[in-house]
Structure formats: C-alpha cells, structure tokens
C-alpha positions as CSV (number, residue, x, y, z in Angstrom):
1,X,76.7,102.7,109.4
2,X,74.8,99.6,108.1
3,X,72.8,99.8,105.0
4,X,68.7,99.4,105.4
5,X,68.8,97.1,102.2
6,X,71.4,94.8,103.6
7,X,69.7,94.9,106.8
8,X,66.6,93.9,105.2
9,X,67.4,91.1,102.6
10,X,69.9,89.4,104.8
11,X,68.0,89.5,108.5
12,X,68.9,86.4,110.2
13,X,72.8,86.4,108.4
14,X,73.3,90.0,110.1
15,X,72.2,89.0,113.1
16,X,74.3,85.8,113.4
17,X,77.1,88.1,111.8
18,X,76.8,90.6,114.6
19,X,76.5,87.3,117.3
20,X,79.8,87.1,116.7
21,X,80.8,90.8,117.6
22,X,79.1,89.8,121.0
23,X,76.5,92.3,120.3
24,X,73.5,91.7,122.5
25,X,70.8,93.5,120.9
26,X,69.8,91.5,117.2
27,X,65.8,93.2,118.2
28,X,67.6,96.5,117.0
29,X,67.8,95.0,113.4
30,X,64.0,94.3,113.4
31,X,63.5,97.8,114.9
32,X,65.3,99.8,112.1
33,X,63.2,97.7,109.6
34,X,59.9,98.4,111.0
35,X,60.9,102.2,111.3
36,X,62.3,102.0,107.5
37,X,58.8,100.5,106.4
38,X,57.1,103.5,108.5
39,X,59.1,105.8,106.6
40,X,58.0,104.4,103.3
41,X,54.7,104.4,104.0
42,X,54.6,108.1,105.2
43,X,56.9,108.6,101.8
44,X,54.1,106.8,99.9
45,X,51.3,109.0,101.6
46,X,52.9,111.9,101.3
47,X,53.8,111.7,97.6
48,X,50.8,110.5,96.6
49,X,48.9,113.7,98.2
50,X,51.6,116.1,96.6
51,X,50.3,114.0,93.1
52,X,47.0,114.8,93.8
53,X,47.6,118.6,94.7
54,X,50.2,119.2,91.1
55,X,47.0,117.0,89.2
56,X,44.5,118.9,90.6
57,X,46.5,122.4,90.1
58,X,46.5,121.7,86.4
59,X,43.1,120.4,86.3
60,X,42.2,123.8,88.3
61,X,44.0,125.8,85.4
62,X,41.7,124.1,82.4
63,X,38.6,125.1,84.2
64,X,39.4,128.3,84.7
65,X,40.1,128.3,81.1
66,X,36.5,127.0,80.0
67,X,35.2,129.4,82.4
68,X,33.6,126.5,84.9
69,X,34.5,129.1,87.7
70,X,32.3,127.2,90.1
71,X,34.1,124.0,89.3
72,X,37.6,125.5,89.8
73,X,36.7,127.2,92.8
74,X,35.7,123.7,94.5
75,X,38.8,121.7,93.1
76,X,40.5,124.3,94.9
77,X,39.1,123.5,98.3
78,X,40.2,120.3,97.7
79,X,43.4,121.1,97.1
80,X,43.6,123.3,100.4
81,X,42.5,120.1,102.4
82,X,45.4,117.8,100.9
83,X,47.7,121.1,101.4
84,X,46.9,121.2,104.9
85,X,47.8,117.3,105.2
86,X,51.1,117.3,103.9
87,X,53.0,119.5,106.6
88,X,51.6,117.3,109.5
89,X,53.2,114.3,106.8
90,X,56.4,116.1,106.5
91,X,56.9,116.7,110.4
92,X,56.0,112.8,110.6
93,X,58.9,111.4,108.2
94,X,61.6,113.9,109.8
95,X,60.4,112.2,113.2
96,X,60.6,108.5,112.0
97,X,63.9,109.5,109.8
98,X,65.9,111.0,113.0
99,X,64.6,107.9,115.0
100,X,65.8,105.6,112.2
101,X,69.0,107.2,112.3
102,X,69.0,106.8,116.1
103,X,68.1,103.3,115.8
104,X,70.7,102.4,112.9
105,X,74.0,104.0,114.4
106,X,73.3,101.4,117.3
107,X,74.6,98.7,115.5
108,X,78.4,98.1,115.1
109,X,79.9,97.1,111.7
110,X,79.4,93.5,110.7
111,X,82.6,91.4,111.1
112,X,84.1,90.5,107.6
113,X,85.3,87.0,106.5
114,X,87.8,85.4,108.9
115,X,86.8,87.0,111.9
116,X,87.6,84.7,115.0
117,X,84.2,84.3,117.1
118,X,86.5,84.5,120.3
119,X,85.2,87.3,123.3
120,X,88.8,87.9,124.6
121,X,92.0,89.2,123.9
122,X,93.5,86.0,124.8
123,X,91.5,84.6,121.8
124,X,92.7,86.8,119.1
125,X,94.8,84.6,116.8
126,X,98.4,85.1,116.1
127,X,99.0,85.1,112.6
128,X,102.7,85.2,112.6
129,X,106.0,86.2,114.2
130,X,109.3,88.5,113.0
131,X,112.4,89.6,114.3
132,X,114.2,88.1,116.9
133,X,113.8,89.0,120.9
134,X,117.4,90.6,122.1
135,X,119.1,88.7,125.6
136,X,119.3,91.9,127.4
137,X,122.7,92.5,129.2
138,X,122.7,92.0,133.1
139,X,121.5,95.2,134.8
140,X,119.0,95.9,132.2
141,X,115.7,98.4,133.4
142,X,112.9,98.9,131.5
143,X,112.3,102.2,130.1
144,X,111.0,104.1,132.6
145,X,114.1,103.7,134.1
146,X,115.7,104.4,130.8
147,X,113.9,107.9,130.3
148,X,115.4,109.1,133.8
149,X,119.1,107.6,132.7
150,X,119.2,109.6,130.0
151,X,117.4,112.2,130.3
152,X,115.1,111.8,127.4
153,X,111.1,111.9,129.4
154,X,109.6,114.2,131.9
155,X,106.8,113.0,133.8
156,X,106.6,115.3,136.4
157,X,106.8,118.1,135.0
158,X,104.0,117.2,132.3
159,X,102.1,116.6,135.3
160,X,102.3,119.8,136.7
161,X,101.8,121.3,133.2
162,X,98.7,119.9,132.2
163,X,98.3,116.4,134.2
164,X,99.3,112.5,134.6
165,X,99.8,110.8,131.1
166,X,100.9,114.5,129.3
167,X,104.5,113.4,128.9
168,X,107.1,116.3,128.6
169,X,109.8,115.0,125.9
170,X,112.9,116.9,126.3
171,X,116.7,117.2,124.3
172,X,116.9,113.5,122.8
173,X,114.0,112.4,123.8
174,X,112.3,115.3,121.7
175,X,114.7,114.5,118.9
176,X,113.4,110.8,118.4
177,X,110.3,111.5,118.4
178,X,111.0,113.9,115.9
179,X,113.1,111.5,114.0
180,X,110.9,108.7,114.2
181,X,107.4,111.3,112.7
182,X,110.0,112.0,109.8
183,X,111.2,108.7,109.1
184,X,107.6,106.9,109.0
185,X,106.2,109.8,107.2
186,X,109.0,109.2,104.6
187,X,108.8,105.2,104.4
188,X,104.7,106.4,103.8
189,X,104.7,108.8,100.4
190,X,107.5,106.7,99.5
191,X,104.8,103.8,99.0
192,X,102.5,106.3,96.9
193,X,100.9,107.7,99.6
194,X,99.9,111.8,99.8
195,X,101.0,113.7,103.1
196,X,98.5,115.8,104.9
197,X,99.0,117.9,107.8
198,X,95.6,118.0,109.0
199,X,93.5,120.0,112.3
200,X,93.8,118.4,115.2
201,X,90.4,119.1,116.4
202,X,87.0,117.9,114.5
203,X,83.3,119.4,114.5
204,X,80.2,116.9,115.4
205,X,79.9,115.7,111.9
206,X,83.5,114.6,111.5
207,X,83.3,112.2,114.3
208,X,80.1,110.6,113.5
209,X,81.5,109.9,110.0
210,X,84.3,108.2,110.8
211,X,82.3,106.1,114.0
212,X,83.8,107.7,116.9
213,X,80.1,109.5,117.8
214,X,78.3,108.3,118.8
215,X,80.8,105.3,120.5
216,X,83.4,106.5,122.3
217,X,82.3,110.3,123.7
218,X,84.1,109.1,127.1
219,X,87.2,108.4,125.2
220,X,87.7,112.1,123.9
221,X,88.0,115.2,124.9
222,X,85.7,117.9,124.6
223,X,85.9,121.9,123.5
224,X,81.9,122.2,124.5
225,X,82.2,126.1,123.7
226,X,82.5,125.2,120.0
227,X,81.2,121.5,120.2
228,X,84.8,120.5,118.7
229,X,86.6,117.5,119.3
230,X,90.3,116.8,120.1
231,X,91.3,113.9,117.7
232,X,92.3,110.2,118.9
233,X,93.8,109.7,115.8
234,X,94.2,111.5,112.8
235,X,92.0,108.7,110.7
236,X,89.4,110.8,111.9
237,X,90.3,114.6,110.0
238,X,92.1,112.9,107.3
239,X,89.3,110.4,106.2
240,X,86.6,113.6,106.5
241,X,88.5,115.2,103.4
242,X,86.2,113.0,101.4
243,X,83.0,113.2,103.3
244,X,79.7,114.1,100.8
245,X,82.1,113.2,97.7
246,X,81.5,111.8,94.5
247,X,84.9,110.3,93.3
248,X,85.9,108.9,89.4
249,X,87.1,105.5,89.3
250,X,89.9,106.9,87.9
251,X,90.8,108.9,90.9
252,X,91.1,105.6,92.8
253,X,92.8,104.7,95.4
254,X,93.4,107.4,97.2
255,X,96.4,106.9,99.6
256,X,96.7,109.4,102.7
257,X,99.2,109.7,105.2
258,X,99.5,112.1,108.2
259,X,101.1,112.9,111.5
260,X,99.5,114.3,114.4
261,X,99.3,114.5,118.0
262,X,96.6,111.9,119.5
263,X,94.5,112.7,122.7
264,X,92.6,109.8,124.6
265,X,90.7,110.1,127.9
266,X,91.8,106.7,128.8
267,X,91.1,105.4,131.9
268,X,93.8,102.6,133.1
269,X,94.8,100.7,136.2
270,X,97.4,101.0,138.2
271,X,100.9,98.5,137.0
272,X,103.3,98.7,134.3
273,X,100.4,97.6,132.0
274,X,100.2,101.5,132.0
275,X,103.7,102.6,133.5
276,X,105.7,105.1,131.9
277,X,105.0,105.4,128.3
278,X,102.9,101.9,128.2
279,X,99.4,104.4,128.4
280,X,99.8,108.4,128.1
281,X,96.8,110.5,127.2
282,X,98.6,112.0,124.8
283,X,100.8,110.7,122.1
284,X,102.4,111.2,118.6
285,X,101.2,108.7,115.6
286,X,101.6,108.0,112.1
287,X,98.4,107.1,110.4
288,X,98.1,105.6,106.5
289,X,94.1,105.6,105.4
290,X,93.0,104.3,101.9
291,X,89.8,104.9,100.2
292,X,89.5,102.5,97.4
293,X,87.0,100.1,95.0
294,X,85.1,97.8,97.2
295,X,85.9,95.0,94.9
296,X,89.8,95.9,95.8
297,X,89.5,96.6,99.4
298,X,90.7,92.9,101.1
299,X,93.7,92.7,98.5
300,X,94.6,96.6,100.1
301,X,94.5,95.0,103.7
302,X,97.0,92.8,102.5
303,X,99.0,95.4,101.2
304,X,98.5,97.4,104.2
305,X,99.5,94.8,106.6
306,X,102.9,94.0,104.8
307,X,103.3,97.8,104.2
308,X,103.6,98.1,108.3
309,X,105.0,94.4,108.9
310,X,108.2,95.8,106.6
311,X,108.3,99.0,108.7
312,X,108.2,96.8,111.6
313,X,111.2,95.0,109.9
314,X,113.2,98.0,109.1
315,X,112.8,99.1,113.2
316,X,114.9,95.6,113.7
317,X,112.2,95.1,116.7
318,X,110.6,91.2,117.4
319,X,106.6,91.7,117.0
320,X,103.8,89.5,115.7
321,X,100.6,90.2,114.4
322,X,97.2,89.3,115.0
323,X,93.5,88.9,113.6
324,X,91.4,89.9,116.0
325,X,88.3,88.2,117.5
326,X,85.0,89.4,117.2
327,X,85.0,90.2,120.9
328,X,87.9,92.2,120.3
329,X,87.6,93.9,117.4
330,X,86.5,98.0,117.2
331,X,82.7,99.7,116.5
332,X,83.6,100.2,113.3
333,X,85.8,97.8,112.2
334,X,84.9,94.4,109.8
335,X,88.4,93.0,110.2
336,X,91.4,94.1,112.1
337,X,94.8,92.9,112.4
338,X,97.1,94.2,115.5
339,X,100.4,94.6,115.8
340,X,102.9,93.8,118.5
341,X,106.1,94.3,119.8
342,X,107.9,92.8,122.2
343,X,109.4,94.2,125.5
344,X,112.5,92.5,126.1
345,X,112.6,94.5,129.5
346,X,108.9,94.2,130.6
347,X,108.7,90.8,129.3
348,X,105.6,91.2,127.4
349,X,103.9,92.2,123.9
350,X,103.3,95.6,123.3
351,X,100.2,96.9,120.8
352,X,101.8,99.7,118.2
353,X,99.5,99.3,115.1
354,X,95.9,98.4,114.1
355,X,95.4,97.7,110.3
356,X,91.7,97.6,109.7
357,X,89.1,97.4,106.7
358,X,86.1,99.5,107.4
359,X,83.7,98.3,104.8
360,X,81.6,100.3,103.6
361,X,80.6,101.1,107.5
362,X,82.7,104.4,107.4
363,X,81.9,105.9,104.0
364,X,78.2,105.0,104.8
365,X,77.9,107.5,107.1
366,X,80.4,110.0,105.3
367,X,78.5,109.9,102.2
368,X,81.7,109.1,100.6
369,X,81.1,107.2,96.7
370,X,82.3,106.6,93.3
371,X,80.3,106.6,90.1
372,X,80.9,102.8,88.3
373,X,81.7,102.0,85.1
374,X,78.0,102.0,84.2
375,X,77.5,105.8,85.8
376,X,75.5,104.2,88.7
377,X,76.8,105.8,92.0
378,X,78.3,103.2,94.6
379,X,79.8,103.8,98.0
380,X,83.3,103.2,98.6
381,X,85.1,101.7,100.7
382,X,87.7,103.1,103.7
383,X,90.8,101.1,105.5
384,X,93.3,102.2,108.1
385,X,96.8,101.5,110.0
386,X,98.7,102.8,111.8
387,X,102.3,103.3,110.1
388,X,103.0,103.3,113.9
389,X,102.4,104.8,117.2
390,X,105.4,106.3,118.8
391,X,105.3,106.0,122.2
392,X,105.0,102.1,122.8
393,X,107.5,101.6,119.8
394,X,109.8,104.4,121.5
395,X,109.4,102.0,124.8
396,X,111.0,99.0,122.5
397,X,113.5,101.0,120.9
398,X,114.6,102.3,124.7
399,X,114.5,98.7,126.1
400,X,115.7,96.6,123.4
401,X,118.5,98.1,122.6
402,X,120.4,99.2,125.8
403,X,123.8,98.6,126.1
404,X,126.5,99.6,128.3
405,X,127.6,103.2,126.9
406,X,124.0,103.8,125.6
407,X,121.1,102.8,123.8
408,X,121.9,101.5,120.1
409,X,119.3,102.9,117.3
410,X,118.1,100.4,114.2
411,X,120.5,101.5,111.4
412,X,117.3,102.8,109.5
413,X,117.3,105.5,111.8
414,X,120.7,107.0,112.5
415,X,120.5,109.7,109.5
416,X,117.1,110.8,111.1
417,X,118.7,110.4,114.5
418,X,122.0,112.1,113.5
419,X,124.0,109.5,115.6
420,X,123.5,105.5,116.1
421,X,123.7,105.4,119.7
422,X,121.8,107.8,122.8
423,X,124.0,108.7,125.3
424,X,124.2,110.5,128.5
C-alpha cells in the first residue's frame, strides 16, 4: 500500500510512475488526497471539541470550588452540547477512514528504477543468458511423454481424485520432488537463511498484507466457512510472521526460507503452453523472503538474483533472466526480475522464479518497521524469490536430460536422488 505523504508531495511523479504500470486510473491519486484532507479536517474538528470539553471540565471543577454553582451548572450544558457532537464526528472519520482505505489499496505499487515502460511480455528485457541448451538425441518426447515412460506422473488419477491440474506424483516421480524440496531448502539456510515450515492456509488479514486481497481473489481458493485462504505461495504466511512488528536495526535482515505446497485457480488455454506439468493448480515451491533496511534493499535484489542464478547453475539447466516491464510486472511488485529455463524438448522458455523488491508496498500494509538510529520508527522494507518452483524445473530436468537407458540427473543432485540416472 502507498503512503498518503508520498502520494501527496509527489502527485504528478506518481502518476507518471504508475503510467508506466499501464494503470488507467491517476483520478484515484487525487481521490485518496481529497479523502485524506477530509479526514484531517474531521481529526481537526473533532480534537478541537474534545479540547474544549477536558478545558471546560477543569474549568467546571474551579467553580464548583468557589461555589459559582450557577456558573458550573451552565459550563456544563455546554459541555453536553460539544459531547453530543463528537460521536456523530467519530462515526464520520471511521466512514472517511474505511473509504480512504478503499480508495488507497486501488493503486498498485509504484515501479522502481529501471523498470521497462513496455505493456507485453515480449517487451520484458533479457538481462542475460547461462548454461548451455542440450542437442537432444533422436527420438526425444517432451515430458509428458516422459512422466508416462517412466512412470513418475499421474494425471488421471489426480483427476479423479480432486480434478484436472492436481498431479498425482508417484515412486520416482515422488522421490524428486522430494529430493529437489530438500536440496533447495539446503542450498537456502546454507546462505544464512532461517527455515520455516509455515500453515498452508491464511485468514483475511494475511492476504491483504502481503497484496494478494484485495487483487487476485479469483486466483485463490477459498475455505468461506472460516474465511481462510489456501496459499499461492508461501511468501504470503512466511512474510505475515512480522506483521504489526517493531524490529531493532540490529535484528536486520531477516532471511526466511520455506517449502510448501502452492494452490492457484488458474485459468489456462488449451496447448502445451499448459500441457502436462507447464500449468497445474497445484504445485511444490521453494520461497526465500528478506525483510531488510530500505537503504539496503536494491543491493539485496542483487544478492537475491545471483543467489537463484547460482542455483540455477548448480541444476546444469540453460535459462536467462529478465527485468520485467511495467506492463508485466505484479500488483505489488516495484521491480522484478524472472527467471527462465529452457525446454530443449518443447522448444521454448520456461518461467521457474520471480525475484522481486516490494518496497515499502508490503510492509505498509503489514505494519511491519524498525526503530532508526535516532529511535524514530521507519517502515521496512520486504523482497522475494523463488529459490525455485518445482514443477516447470522438474519439466527441464525430465527433458533435458533424456538419454537412452534413462534420464541423467545434474550431479548436485544424485546424493538427494540416491542414484544419477531415472530408470524404468
């Protein structure tokens, strides 16, 4: 959520800012300014009467004291008046305060520097390229095809279970997934950051913190007997542990990792841009979230970006990653750089990460903050990556790698694996 301050002293920049999100209602930003004035001036009102009412309290006390009964007794009437005013006042400034909040949450985060005004995917800017695409053998199938081979996938039967995109990993294909969760969560507190195992279901509050209410209610799914929420990543619990906190600067950064199972109401088209394991409504993922000193947060994103690029690396899959365009960037997000890995099989790039720097957007709304050097109270701010998702990398891994007697695994993996090769 925006600040009103930098709302107000920076108008026209936040609305040329948000131009380049492709956001096509700048009238909001004059609309949360008039309704913050309102407030003030209801504040103002209403302070000013409750001034009056402990003044003339006081004042009624020293009459009574002098014995100017009949004095007292008409300072009091007064006093009932102004009581009578302020309750009307109060039930004002909650109105103009929800409909501020209303009004504010409309407005996505602000892109950050270096933000490419582009609209489209297509226009997202490739920063740079690793790893080396594989010549796949003659005969090669992509891994849909794979999953059936070996044995390692069962569509149908997650179908029948719950529905289409609930995968049902079985024997191997349970054991890499396993293996993989391990491994990342391992390259992770190895780099310093703290494991958490967190719910996989929020309340209200938790997804309006972290942006995903009141943006993406289509995208998730709903427990409507308790008003909880099924998680589309665990960013969303995991940054929460610091909602309405006050960290030390001391205590900072804080560096979280966790594993969970990711739920997404996704709605895709028909194709292999959502075949097999391309788009499932249900999938395993690896999250790393910092919380850190605004002054330190793009240096972090740095860090962050080559903390994933090397896991990337260690994988021994060809990706490349981009800066995303405005057009193409999340709600919530002032910069974010994707990741991508290519498909030998499919013969295209693949999304497994998203590495972005929230700002001060996220911790806004969570009310998350650190007391400064000078003891003045600042908010923080919050970045995220994802350190990766398993299905699509799983999907490279399959492809990529398939040789004659079986599928070879990156050599990072075979102690997690317990073998270097899946066979049938």
């Amino acid at each position: 959520m925006l600040q009103v301050s930098v709302l107000r002293n920076n108008t026209e920049e936040v609305k040329k800012r948000l131009a380049v999100k492709h956001f096509k209602q700048p009238e909001i930003v004059d609309a949360v300014i008039a309704l913050d004035d309102e407030r003030k001036r209801l504040q103002a009102e209403f302070d000013h009467t409750q001034s009056k009412v402990n003044a003339a309290s006081k004042e009624i006390g020293k009459l009574m004291g002098q014995g100017n009964k009949e004095g007292a007794e008409a300072l009091k009437s007064d006093v009932s008046g102004w009581k009578t005013s302020l309750e009307p006042l109060k039930e004002q400034m909650t109105l103009v305060e929800k409909q501020l909040l209303d009004t504010i949450v409309i407005l996505p985060n602000l892109p950050g520097p270096g933000v490419p005004e582009g609209k489209t995917p297509e226009e997202n800017e490739v920063v740079r390229e690793g790893g080396k695409k594989p010549n796949l053998p003659e005969g090669s199938v992509p891994h849909w095809d794979l999953i059936k081979q070996y044995d390692l996938v069962d569509f149908e039967t997650g179908a029948k279970i719950t529905g289409s995109g609930f995968p049902l990993y079985k024997g191997k294909g349970a054991k890499l997934q396993r293996a993989l969760v391990q491994y990342f969560l391992d390259y992770n507190t190895a780099a310093g950051y703290t494991e958490y195992l967190p719910p996989f279901m929020v309340n209200e509050a938790s997804a309006f913190a972290t942006g995903q209410l009141p943006d993406k209610e289509g995208q998730m799914y709903h427990a409507t007997a308790d008003n909880f929420y099924l998680i589309p990543t665990a960013e969303v619990p995991v940054t929460n542990i610091y909602r309405d906190t006050i960290l030390k600067q001391e205590e900072l950064p804080v560096k979280m990792t966790a594993y969970s199972p990711c739920f997404r109401r996704e709605a895709g088209s028909f194709g292999k841009d959502v075949r097999g394991l391309n788009r499932v409504h249900q999938f395993e993922k690896v999250e790393i979230i910092q919380i850190v000193d605004p002054e330190t947060s793009y240096a972090v994103l740095d860090e962050m970006i080559m903390h994933v690029e090397k896991l990337l690396q260690s994988l021994e899959l060809p990706y490349r990653i981009l800066r995303l365009c405005g057009g193409d960037m999340g709600f919530t997000s002032a910069i974010t750089y994707d990741f991508e890995v290519y498909s030998a099989a499919q013969e295209r790039w693949l999304e497994v990460s998203s590495v972005s720097n929230f700002e001060g957007y996220q911790t806004n709304r969570m009310k998350c903050r650190y007391k400064d050097e000078n003891g003045k109270i600042q908010l923080l701010h919050s970045l995220n990556g994802s350190s990766l998702a398993l299905p699509r990398i799983v999907a490279c891994l399959l492809e990529n790698n398939q040789e004659a007697d079986g599928i070879r695994l990156p050599e990072v993996m075979h102690k997690y694996f317990g073998a270097n090769k899946i066979t049938k």
